[in-house]
Structure formats: C-alpha cells, structure tokens
C-alpha positions in Angstrom: 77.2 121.2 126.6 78.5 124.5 127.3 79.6 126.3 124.4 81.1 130.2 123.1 82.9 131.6 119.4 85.5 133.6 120.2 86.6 136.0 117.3 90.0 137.3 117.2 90.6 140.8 117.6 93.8 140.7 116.9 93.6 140.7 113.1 93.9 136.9 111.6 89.9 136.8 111.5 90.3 133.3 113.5 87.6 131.6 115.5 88.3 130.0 118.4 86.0 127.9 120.1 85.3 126.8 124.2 83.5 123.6 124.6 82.9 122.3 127.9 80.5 119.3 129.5 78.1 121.4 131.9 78.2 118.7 134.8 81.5 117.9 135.0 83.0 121.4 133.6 86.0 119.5 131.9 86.6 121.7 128.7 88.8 122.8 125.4 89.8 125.4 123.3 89.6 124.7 119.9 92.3 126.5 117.6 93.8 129.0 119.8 95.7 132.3 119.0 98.6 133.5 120.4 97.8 137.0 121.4 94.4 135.6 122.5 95.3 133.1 125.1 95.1 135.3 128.2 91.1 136.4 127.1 90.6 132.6 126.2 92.2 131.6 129.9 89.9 134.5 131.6 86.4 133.1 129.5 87.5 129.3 131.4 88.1 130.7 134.5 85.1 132.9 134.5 82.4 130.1 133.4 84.3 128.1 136.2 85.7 125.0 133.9 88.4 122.6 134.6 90.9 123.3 130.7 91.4 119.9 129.7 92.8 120.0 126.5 93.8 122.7 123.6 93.0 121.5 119.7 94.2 122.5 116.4 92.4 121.9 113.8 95.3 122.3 111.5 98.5 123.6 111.3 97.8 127.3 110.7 99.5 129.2 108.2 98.4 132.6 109.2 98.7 133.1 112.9 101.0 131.8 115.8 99.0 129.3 117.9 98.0 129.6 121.4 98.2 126.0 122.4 102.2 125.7 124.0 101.2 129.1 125.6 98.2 127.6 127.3 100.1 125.0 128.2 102.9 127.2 129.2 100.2 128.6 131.5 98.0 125.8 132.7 100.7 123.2 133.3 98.6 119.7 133.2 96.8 120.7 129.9 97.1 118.4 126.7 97.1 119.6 123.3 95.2 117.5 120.8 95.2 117.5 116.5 94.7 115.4 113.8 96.4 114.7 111.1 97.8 118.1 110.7 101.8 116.8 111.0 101.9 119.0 114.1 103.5 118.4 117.7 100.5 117.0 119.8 100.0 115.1 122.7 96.8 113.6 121.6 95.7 112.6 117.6 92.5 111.7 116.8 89.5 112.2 114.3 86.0 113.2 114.0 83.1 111.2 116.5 80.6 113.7 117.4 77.9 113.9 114.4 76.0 117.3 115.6 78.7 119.7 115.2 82.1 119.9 113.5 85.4 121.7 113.3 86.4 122.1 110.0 89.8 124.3 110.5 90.3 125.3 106.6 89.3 122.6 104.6 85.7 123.9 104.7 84.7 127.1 105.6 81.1 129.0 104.7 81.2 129.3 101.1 85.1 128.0 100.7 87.6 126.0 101.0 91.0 126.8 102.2 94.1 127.4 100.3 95.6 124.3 98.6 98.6 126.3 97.1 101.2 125.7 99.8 102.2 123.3 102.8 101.9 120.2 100.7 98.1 121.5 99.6 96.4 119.5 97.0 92.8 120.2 95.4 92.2 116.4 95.1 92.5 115.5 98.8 90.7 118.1 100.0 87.5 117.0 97.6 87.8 113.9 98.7 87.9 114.4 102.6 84.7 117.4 102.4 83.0 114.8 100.2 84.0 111.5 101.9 83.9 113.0 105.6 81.9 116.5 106.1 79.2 116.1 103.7 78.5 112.5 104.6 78.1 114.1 108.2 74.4 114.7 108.9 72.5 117.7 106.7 71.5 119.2 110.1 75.6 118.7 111.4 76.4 122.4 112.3 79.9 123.2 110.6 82.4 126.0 112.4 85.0 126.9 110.5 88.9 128.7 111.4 87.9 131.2 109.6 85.8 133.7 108.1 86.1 137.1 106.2 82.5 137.7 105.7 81.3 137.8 109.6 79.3 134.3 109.0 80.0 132.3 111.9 78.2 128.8 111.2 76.5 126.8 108.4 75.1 123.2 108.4 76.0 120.2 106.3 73.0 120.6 104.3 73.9 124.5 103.2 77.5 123.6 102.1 76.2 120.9 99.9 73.8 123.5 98.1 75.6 126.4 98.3 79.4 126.4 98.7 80.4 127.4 95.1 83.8 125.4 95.1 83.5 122.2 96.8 79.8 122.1 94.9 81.3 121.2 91.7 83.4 118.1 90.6 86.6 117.3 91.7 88.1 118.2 88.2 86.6 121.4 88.4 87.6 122.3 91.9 91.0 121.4 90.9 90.4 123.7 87.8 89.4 126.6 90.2 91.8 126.2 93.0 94.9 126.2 90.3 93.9 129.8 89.1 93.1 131.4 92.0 96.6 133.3 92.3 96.1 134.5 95.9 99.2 136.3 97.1 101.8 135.0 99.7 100.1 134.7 102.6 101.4 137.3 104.8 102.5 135.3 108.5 103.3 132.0 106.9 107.0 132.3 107.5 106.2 132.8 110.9 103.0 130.9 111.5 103.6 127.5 110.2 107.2 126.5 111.7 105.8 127.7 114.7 102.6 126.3 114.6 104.7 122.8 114.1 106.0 123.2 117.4 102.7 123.9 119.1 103.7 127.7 119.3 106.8 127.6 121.2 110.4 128.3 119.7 113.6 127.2 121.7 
C-alpha cells in the first residue's frame, strides 16, 4: 500500500491522508481541505494513481472540505463517509484492522469537542471503547487533527495514555462538560458547507 500525511498549510492543522493499492494504483484522499485540493490533485498525479474516491471522516467543523472540489475537478470520483449525516455517495464503516482514521473522536492524547453539532460525551466513550480500542494494540491510529505536531499513535498508546478517554465514562462526561473552549472560529462556515460536501448553490 502506498501511503503520505499531508498537513495543512493553510491554518486548520488538518491531516489529510493519500492511500493507494501499489499494483493497481486505484487511490483516496482521506479528509480533504478546500484550499489544499490542488497540492492533494498534484501528490495523485505525481505518484501516477488512478483517484478513486474522497472520504470524510466527519463532518468538519473547522475547515471547508475539499471533497465536491475534487469532484468538481476529477469528474468520475466518489465521495465516501460514515455516519457523519453528510452528503456522500458511498457510507460505510471500519474493515481494515492495521490502521485507522479516527477524524475527531480520537486524536493523540484527546478527544474532539462534544459541545456542539449534536456532540455528546456518552457516545463518544462508547464508540473509542466499543470500536477503536477493541481494534488491535499494534492498530496505528491517524487522527484529523493535531496541535502538538504528533502525527500517529497505536491502539495500545491511547489506551495507556490518552488522559480523557483513559478514565470512566462518568468522568469523561465530567471533563468534557467543563472544558469551556471558545466558539470555534469557522463553524458557521465549515459545517453547512461540509454538509454539502463543500459546494454551495
């Protein structure tokens, strides 16, 4: 498998991630950003793959996503989520065991926000517990995000280490109820966009 992290350099702190099978060169972008889409478009055309599909994660709340501009672009190309309440062409969940994409439910020492777009500490417990951390320990993780310039983790080090999703679901709930993070700054923007895989009439 053929595979590269792409950061954003255009400010959200985003990861976006090219995976591509080596014989046959079919490939996908995994949460792509708007102002990134032409870079993203130049890494498949100069590693010579055949852009399958472009998948969300989740519905982003801080940045526009790329995916109806890669579309836009590469006519033929299906976008893929799951679960996120987004405009897709494709839904599905988790199958591969040796990696995962966990958008912001889990990111290296986190968890995303739970205070807005129907956000709830309690689910998100459940799905890290009852999905991610009953992945393999060796399972490389790759979050949307991170502030810290850590780019992966494994199963095994958010279990022992991640100092929210760590604790019980009571006291997750506890922490992610006081956390009074501010407004986050694109939302008004991001999400009704993001709904419509990044394209406004």
């Amino acid at each position: 498998m053929l595979f590269r992290q792409l950061m954003d350099t255009a400010g959200s702190n985003i990861y976006t991630y090219v995976l591509a099978d080596e014989d046959t060169k079919d490939a996908v972008i995994i949460d792509p950003v708007v102002e990134m889409v032409e870079r993203d478009l130049q890494v498949v055309d100069e590693l010579r793959l055949k852009l399958k599909y472009v998948l969300n994660t989740h519905c982003h709340a801080d940045h526009i996503t790329g995916s109806g501009n890669t579309k836009t672009l590469r006519p033929g190309v299906k976008s893929i989520t799951k679960a996120s309440g987004a405009q897709a062409d494709i839904n599905l969940g988790p199958e591969d065991k040796s990696m995962a994409f966990t958008g912001d439910a889990l990111l290296i020492g986190g968890c995303g926000r739970t205070d807005f777009q129907q956000g709830s500490a309690e689910p998100l417990y459940t799905s890290v517990n009852s999905e991610r951390f009953m992945l393999p320990d060796s399972t490389l993780l790759y979050p949307a995000h991170d502030y810290k310039g850590w780019s992966v983790t494994t199963v095994k080090e958010g279990k022992m280490y991640n100092p929210r999703l760590g604790k019980s679901k009571e006291e997750l709930v506890d922490i992610m109820e006081h956390l009074s993070l501010p407004y986050p700054e694109n939302i008004d923007a991001s999400l009704p966009s993001n709904l419509v895989n990044g394209i406004q009439d």
